[in-house]
N, C-alpha and C positions, 0 to 999 in steps of 0.2 A: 189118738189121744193128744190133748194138748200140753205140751212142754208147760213147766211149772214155772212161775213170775222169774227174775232173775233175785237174788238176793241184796238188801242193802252195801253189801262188800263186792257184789257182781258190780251193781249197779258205778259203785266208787271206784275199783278198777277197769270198768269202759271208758271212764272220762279222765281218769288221770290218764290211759293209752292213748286214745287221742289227744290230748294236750302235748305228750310227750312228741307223736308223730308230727302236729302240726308246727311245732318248733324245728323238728327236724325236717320239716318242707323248706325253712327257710334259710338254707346251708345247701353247698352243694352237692349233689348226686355221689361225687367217690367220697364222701369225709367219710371217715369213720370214728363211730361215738363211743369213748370208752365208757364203763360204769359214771366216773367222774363227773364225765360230761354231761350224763342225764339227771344225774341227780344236781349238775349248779345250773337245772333250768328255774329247778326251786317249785316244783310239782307235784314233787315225793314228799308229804308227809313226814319230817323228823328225818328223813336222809333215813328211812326204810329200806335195810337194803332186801329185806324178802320180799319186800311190796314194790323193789326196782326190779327184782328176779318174775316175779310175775307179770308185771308189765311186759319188760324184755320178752319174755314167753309166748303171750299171748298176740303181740307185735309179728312174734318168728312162726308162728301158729295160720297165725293172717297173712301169712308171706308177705308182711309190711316191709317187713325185718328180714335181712339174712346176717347169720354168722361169720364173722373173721376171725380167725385166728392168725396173727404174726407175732407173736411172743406174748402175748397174752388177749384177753378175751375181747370184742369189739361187737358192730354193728355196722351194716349200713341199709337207707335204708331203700326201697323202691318205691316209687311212683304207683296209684292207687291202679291204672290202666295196668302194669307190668304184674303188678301184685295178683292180680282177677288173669292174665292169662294160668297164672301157678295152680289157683286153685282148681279142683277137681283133674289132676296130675295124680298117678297113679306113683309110687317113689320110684320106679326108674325112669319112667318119662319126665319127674320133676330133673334127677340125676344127668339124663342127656341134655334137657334143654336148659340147665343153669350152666352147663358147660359152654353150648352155643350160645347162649347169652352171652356171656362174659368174652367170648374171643370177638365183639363187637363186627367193626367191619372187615377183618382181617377173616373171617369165617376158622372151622376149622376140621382137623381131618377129622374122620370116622375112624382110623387108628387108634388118635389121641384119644378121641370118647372112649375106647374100648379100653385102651390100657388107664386111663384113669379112674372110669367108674368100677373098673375088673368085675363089667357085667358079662354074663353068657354071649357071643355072638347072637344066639334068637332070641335073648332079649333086648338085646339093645338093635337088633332090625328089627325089634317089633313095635321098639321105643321112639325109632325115629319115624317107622311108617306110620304109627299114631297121631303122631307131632307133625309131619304133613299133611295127614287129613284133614287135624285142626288148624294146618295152615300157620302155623306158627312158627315154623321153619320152612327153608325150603336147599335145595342144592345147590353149589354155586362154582364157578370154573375159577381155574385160579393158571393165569399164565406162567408164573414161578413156580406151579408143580402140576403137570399140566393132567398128569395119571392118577393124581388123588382124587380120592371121593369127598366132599368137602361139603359142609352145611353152615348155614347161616342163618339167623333170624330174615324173617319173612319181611319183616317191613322195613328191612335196612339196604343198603346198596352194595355193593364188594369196593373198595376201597380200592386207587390208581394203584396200588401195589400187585394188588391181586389182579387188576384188568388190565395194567399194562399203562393205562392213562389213555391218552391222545391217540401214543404208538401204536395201538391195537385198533381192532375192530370184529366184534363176534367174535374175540379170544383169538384171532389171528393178525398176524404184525402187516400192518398195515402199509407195504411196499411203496402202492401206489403215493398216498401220504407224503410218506419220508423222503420219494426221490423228486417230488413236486417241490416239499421244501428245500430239500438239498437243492435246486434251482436256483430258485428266489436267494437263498445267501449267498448261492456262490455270485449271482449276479450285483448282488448287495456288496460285498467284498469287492470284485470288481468295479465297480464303479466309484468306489473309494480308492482305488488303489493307484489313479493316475491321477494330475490334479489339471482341474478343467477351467481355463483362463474363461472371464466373463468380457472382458477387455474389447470393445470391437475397432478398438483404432489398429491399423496393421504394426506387425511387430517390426521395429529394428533389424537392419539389415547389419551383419558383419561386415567387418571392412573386410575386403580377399576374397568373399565368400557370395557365389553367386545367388538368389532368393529362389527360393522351391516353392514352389504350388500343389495341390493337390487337387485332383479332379473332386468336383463334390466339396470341398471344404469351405466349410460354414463359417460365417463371422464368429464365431464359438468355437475356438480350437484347442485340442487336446496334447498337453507339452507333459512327454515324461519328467520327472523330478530328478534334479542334477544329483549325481554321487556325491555325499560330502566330502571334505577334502581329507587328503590323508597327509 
């Protein structure tokens, strides 16, 4: 059977919702919109505040929108791609995976989800192994704690924090690496550390003092730096 037309007031609150979202495209990703802010886009109709609550809704309904709360009521909102992974989310798989959302590329434990959503252990393993099926998470090693079990969105990377950066490789410290560099600066260091005459006229001879040679020494000679005086 087919769904019935939408109504004149269906119809008028789909387009005030999109006008509203498309103005909030063009702000960035973390702002968050109080009441205020939606209605001085000047889209609400007479500063309706039911017909701002409806929109709000219908946005948070559409995972356009999700809710803030930090001392009083907000929004923000998501991106049309992020919003379409949410939908057809079961409410614990939405629960786990707005969590791994939001801990970006820092990933985060399987602890944490547990104690924040204070879902069952089988359902939040049931909530994650769902959300790897669909690929929208996946697990991630974390060199700073190296025995957690740790989940991440699927199409982000772990962050130099979590991999260690350069130091690392496949989650392990990269010996070879560090003792290569360690090399190069101590030779960098060294080679700064005496001061290298360009001068190829030979040096002045002391008076008293018989001249030295050295086997091998190059018109380019190497003269340690006199002690300042004391």
């Amino acid at each position: 059977m087919a769904s019935p037309p939408p109504t004149a007031a269906d119809a008028k609150l789909e387009i005030i919702k999109n006008q509203v979202y498309e103005q909030c495209l063009d702000e960035e990703p973390d702002t968050v919109f109080r009441q205020q802010d939606i209605l001085d886009m000047g889209v609400i109709p007479d500063s309706d505040a039911a017909l701002l609550l409806a929109v709000t809704q219908r946005l948070v309904d559409e995972k356009l929108f999700k809710m803030v709360r930090d001392g009083q009521l907000g929004w923000m909102y998501r991106p049309l791609e992020d919003a379409l992974k949410y939908r057809g989310l079961t409410h614990e798989q939405e629960m786990v995976y707005s969590l791994i959302d939001e801990s970006s590329t820092e990933g985060i434990w399987s602890k944490t989800i547990k104690n924040k959503t204070a879902l069952h252990e089988s359902l939040m393993r049931s909530a994650l192994k769902a959300l790897e099926t669909k690929r929208l998470i996946s697990d991630m090693k974390s060199v700073e704690h190296p025995t957690r079990k740790m989940y991440i969105k699927s199409t982000l990377r772990p962050s130099e924090k979590a991999t260690g950066g350069a130091w690392y490789t496949d989650n392990e410290l990269d010996e070879a690496f560090i003792e290569g560099l360690t090399g190069v600066l101590y030779k960098y260091i060294e080679a700064r550390s005496f001061y290298r005459s360009t001068s190829r006229r030979p040096l002045k001879r002391i008076a008293g003092r018989p001249a030295k040679s050295t086997p091998g020494t190059s018109a380019e000679s190497i003269t340690l730096l006199p002690l300042p005086p004391t």
